[in-house]
C-alpha positions as CSV (number, residue, x, y, z in Angstrom):
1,X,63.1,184.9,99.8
2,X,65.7,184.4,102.2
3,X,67.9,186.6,100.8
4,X,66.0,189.6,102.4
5,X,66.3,188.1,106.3
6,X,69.5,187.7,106.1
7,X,72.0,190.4,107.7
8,X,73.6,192.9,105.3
9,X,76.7,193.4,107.3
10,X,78.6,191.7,110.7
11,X,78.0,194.6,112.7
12,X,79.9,193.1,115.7
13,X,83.3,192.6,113.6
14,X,82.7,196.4,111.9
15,X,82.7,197.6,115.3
16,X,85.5,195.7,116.1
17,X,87.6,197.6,113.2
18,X,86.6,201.1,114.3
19,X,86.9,199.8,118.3
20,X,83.5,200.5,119.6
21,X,83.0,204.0,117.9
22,X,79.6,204.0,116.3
23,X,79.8,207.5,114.4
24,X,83.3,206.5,112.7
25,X,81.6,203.7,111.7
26,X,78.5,205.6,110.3
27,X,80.8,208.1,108.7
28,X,82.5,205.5,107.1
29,X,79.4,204.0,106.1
30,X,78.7,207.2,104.7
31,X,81.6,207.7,102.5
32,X,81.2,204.0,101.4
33,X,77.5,205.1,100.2
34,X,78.5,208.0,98.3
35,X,81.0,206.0,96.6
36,X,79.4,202.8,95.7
37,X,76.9,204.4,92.8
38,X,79.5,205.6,90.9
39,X,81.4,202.0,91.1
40,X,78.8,200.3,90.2
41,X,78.0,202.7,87.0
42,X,81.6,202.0,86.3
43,X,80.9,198.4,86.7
44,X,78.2,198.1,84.4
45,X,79.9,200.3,81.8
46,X,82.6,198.3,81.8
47,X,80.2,194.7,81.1
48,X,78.7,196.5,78.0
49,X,81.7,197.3,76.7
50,X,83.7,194.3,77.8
51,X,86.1,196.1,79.6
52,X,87.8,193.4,81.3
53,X,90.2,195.9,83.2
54,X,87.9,198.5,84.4
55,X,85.9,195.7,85.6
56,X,88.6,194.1,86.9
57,X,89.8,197.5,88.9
58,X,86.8,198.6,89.6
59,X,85.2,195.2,91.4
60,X,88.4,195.0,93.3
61,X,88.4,197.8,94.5
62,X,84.6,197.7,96.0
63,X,85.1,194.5,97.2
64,X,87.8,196.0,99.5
65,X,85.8,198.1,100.8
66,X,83.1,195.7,101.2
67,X,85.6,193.7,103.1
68,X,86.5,196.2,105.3
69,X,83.6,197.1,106.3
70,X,81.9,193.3,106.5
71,X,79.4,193.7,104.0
72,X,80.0,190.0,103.5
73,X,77.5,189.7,100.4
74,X,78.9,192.3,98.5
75,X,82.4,191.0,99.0
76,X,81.4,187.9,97.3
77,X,79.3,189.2,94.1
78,X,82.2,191.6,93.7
79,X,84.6,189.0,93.9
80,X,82.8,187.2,91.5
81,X,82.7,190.6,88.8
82,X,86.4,190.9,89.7
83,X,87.2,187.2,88.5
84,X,85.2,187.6,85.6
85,X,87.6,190.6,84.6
86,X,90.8,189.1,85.4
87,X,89.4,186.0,82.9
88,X,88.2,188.4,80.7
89,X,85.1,185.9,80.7
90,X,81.7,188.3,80.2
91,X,79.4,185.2,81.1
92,X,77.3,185.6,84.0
93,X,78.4,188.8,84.7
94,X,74.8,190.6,84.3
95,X,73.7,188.5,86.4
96,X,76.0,189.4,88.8
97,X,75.9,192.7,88.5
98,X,72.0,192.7,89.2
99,X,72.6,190.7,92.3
100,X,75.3,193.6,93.2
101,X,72.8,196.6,92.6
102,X,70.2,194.7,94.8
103,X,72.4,193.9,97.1
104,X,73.6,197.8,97.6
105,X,69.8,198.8,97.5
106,X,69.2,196.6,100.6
107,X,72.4,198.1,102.3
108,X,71.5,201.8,101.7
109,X,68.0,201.5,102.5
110,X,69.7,200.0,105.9
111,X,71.9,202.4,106.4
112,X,69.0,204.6,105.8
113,X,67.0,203.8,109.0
114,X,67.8,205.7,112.2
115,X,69.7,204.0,114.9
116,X,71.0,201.1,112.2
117,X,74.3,200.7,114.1
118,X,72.5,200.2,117.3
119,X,70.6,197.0,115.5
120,X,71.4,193.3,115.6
C-alpha cells in the first residue's frame, strides 16, 4: 500500500512556519494531538446524526490546522468532510471519515517516535 510510504507531513515547510525551532514545532504538534480526538468524535457524531453544520464547523476547523501545520493528507480528507457539510450531502462521508481516523493514527504514531522532527 502506498499510502503507508508516503510522508505524513512537509517537514521542511512546518519548519519554515515556526523558523527553524524544532520544540515549537513539537509543542505545536503536541497541542494539535490532544486536539484532534475530540474533533474527530465530533466528526463522526455529527455523520450519524447528519449534522451538516457541526460537520461542517468541525472539518473546517481541523483542516486549518492540518494546513498549518502541512499535514497535507489530512487537509484534503477534511476538506472533503467539510464540503460534504456545507452540501449537506452524507454520501461518502464514512468513508472519509475512516480515511481521516487512519490517517491521524499514522500521524500520532509518527509523532510518537523520538527524534521525528529530526526525520526526512
Amino acid at each position: 500500500m502506498e499510502q503507508k510510504n508516503r510522508p505524513i507531513f512537509d517537514l521542511d515547510k512546518a519548519l519554515e512556519i515556526v523558523d527553524q525551532d524544532k520544540e515549537f514545532l513539537k509543542e505545536l504538534m503536541d497541542i494539535f494531538k490532544s486536539d484532534y480526538p475530540q474533533k474527530l468524535s465530533e466528526i463522526s457524531r455529527a455523520i450519524k446524526e447528519k449534522d451538516f453544520k457541526t460537520l461542517n464547523e468541525t472539518a473546517h476547523g481541523l483542516k486549518g490546522a492540518a494546513g498549518n501545520l502541512y499535514l497535507t493528507k489530512v487537509y484534503e480528507l477534511a476538506l472533503e468532510l467539510e464540503k460534504k457539510g456545507e452540501e449537506n450531502k452524507i454520501e461518502g462521508a464514512e468513508k472519509i471519515y475512516k480515511e481521516l481516523e487512519e490517517e491521524m493514527e499514522r500521524f500520532r504514531e509518527f509523532i510518537s517516535q523520538p527524534g521525528w522532527e529530526e526525520k526526512k
